[in-house]
Backbone bond lengths (Angstrom), bond angles and torsions (degrees), N, CA, C in turn:
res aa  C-N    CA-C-N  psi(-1)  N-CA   C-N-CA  omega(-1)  CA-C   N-CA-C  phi
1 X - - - 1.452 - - 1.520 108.85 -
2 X 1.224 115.09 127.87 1.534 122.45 178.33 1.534 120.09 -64.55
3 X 1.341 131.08 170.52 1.227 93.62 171.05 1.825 114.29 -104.90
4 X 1.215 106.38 16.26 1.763 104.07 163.27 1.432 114.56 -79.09
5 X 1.494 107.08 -8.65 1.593 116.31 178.29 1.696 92.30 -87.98
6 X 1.174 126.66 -27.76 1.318 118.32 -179.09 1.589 122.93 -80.23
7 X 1.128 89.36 -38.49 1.618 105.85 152.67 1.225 128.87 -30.06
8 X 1.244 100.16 -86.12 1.666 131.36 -171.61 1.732 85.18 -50.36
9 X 1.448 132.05 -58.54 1.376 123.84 -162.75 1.874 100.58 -68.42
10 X 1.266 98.54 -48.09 1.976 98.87 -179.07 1.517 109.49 -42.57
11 X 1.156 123.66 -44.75 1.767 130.67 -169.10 1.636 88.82 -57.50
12 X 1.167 94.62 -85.59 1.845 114.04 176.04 0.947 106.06 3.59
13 X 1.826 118.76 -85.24 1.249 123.47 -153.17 1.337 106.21 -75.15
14 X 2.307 128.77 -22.52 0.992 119.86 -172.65 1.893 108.85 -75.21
15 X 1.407 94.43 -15.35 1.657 86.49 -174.40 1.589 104.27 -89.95
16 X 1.595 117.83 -19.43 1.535 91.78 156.92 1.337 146.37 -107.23
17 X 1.398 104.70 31.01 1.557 121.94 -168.39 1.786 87.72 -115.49
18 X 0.899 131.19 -27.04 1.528 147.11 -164.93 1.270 136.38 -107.26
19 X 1.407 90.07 0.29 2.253 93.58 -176.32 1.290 97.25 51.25
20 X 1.491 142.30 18.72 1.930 110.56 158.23 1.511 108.12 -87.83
21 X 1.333 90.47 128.39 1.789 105.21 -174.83 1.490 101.60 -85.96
22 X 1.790 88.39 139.73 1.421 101.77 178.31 1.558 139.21 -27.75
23 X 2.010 98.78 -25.01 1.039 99.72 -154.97 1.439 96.91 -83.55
24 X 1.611 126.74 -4.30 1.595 129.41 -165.63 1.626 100.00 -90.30
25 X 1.625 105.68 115.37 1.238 98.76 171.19 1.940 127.38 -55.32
26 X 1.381 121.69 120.02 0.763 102.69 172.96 1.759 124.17 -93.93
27 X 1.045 121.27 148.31 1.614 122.80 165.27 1.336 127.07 -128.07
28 X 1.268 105.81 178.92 2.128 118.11 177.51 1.355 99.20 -45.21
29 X 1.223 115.23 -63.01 1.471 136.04 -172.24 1.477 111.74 -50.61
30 X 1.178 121.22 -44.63 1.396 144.45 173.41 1.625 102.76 3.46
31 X 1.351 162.04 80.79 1.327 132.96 147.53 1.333 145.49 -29.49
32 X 1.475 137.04 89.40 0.941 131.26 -179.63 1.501 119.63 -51.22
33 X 1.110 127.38 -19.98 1.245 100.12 168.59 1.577 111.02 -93.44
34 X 1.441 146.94 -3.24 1.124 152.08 175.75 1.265 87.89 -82.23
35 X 1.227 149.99 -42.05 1.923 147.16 176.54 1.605 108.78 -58.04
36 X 1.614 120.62 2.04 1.113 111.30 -171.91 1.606 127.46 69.57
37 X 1.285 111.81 13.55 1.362 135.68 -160.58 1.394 94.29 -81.97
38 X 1.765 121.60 117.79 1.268 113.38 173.52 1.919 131.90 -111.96
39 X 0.524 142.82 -120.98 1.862 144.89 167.66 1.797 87.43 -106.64
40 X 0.857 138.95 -64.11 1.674 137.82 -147.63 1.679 90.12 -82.80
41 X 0.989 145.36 -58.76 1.622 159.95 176.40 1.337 93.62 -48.30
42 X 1.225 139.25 -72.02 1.745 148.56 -179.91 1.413 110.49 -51.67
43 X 1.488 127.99 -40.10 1.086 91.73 153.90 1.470 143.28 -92.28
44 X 1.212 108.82 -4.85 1.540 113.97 150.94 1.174 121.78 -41.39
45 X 1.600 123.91 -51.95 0.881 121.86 171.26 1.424 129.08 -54.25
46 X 1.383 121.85 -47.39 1.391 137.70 168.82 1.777 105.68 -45.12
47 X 1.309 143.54 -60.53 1.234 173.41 -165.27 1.545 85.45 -44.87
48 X 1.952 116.59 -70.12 1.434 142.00 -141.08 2.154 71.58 -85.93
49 X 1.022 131.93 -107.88 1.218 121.72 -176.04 1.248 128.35 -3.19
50 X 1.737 125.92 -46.20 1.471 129.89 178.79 1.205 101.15 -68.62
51 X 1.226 126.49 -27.15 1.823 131.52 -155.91 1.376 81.41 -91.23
52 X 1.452 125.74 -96.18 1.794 123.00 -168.32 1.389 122.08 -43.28
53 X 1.166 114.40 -22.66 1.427 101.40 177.85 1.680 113.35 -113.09
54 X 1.200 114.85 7.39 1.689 128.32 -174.34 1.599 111.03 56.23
55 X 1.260 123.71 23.58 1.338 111.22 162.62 1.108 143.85 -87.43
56 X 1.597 163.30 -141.82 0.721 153.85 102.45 1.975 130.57 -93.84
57 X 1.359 116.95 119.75 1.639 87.94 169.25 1.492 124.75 -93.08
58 X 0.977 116.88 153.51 1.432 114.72 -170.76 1.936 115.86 -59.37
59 X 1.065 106.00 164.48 1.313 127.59 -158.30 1.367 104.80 -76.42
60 X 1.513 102.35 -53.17 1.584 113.30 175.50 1.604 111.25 -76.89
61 X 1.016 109.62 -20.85 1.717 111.39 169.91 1.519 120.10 -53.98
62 X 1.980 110.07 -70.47 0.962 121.00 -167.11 1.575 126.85 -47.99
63 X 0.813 118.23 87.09 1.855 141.75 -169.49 1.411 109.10 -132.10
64 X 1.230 115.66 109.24 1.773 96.49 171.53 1.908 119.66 -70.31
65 X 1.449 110.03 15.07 1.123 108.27 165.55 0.938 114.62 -72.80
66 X 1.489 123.74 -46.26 1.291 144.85 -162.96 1.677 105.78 -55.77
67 X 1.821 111.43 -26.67 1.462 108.92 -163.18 1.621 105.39 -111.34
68 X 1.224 132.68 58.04 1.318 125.91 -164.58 2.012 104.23 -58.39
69 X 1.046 131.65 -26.36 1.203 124.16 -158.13 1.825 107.67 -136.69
70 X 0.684 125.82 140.20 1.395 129.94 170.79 1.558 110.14 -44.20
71 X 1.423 105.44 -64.29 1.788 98.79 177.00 1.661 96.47 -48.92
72 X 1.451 136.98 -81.45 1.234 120.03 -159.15 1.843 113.56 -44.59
73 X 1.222 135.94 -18.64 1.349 123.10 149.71 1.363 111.07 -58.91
74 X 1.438 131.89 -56.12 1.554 126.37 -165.34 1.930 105.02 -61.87
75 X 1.353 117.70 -26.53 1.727 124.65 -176.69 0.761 99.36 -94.46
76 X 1.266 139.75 2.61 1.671 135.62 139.47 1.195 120.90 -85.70
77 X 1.075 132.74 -53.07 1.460 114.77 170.48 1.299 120.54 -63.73
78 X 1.184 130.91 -39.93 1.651 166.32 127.51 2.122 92.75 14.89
79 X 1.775 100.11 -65.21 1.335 109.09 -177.17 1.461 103.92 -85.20
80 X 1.084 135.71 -0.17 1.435 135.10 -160.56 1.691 96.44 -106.52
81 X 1.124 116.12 -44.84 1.858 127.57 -171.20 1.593 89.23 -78.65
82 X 1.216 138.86 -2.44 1.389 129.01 -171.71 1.432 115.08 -87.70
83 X 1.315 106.55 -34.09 1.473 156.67 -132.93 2.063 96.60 -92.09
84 X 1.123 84.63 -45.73 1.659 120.40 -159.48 2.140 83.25 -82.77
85 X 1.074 102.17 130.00 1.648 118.67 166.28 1.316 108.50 -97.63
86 X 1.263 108.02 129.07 1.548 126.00 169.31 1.289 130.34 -55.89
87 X 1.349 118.45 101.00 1.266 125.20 -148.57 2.039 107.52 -82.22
């Protein structure tokens, strides 16, 4: 999976775990906390990512400090699907 395929799925799940309506462009750049993106919403989000992409993120990771920007969610999963051997 590329990571514009990771992309395209990260927006997705952030606009439906998150109330951002379709009509708000999202991007890399994107601020999660300017998206209204909160601790209870983030980890939803985290949850919807482990499920579609079969990973896990780490325990000590999951902080929405840790994720200031949408790309830094997609270069995490991005490094996480790498991780994973092709079955």
């Amino acid at each position: 999976m590329m990571a514009s395929d990771i992309a395209a799925t990260t927006y997705s799940i952030i606009g439906e775990h998150c109330s951002v309506g379709k009509e708000r462009d999202l991007k890399p750049e994107s601020r999660l906390k300017d998206l209204g993106v909160n601790s209870i919403n983030f980890i939803k989000v985290i949850v919807a990512l482990e499920k579609e992409f079969g990973i896990d993120f780490d325990t000590d990771h999951i902080e929405l400090a840790n994720f200031e920007t949408i790309r830094d969610i997609v270069t995490y999963v991005d490094e996480r699907k790498r991780r994973i051997p092709d079955l």
